[in-house]
C-alpha positions in Angstrom: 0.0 0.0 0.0 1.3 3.1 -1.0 -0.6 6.0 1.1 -0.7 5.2 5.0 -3.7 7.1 5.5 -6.0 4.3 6.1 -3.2 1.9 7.4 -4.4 2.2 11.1 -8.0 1.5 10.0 -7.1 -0.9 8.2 -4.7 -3.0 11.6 -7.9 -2.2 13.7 -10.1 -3.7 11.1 -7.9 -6.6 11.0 -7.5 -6.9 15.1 -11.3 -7.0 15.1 -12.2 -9.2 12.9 -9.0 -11.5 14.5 -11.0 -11.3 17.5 -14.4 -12.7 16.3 -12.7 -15.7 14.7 -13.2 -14.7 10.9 -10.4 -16.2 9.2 -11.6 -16.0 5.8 -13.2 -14.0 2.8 -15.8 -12.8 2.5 -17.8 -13.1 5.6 -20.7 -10.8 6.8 -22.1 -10.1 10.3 -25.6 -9.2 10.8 -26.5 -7.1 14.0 -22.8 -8.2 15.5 -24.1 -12.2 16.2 -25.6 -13.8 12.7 -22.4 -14.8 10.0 -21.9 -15.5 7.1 -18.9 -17.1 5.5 -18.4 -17.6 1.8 -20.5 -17.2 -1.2 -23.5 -18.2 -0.1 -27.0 -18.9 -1.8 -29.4 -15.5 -1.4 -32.0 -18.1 0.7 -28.8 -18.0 3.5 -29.1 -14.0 3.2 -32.9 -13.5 3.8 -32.2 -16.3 6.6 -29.9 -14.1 8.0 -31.9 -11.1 8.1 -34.6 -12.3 9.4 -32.7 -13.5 11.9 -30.8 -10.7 12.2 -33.9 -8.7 12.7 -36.1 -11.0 14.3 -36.3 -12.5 18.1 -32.7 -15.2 17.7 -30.5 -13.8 21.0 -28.0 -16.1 20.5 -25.0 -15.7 18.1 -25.1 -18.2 14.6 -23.4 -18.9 12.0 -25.1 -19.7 8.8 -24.0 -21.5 5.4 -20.7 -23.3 5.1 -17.3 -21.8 4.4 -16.8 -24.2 1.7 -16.2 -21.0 -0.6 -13.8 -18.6 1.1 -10.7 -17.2 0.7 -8.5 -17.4 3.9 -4.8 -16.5 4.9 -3.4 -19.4 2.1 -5.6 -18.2 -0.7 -9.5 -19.2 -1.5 -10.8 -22.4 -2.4 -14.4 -23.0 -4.2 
């Protein structure tokens, strides 16, 4: 990266994400406890918004990670 002006954005970004276990690309969270990792179908998506949205107070984790890119590279 040439420019530094987002570098310390970017480390926090990094330190957070660290921190809630993602470990690969891409990967959504919904409302801080619904994830998504991978391409997933849309069905996962409107699962997860509902979810997201709805009454669910525990944290989950929806799809499979089959198709993510991690610190090695991506697989599909």
């Amino acid at each position: 990266m040439e420019s530094q002006t987002y570098q310390k954005r970017i480390e926090a970004d990094q330190e957070a994400g660290l921190a809630l276990g993602i470990q690969a690309v891409p990967f959504f969270l919904f409302d801080g406890r619904f994830s998504i990792s991978g391409a997933q179908a849309q069905e996962v998506f409107a699962e997860a918004l509902e979810k997201a949205f709805g009454l669910e107070t525990e944290p989950v984790s929806l799809g499979s990670s089959e198709m993510a890119c991690g610190l090695n590279g991506c697989s599909i």
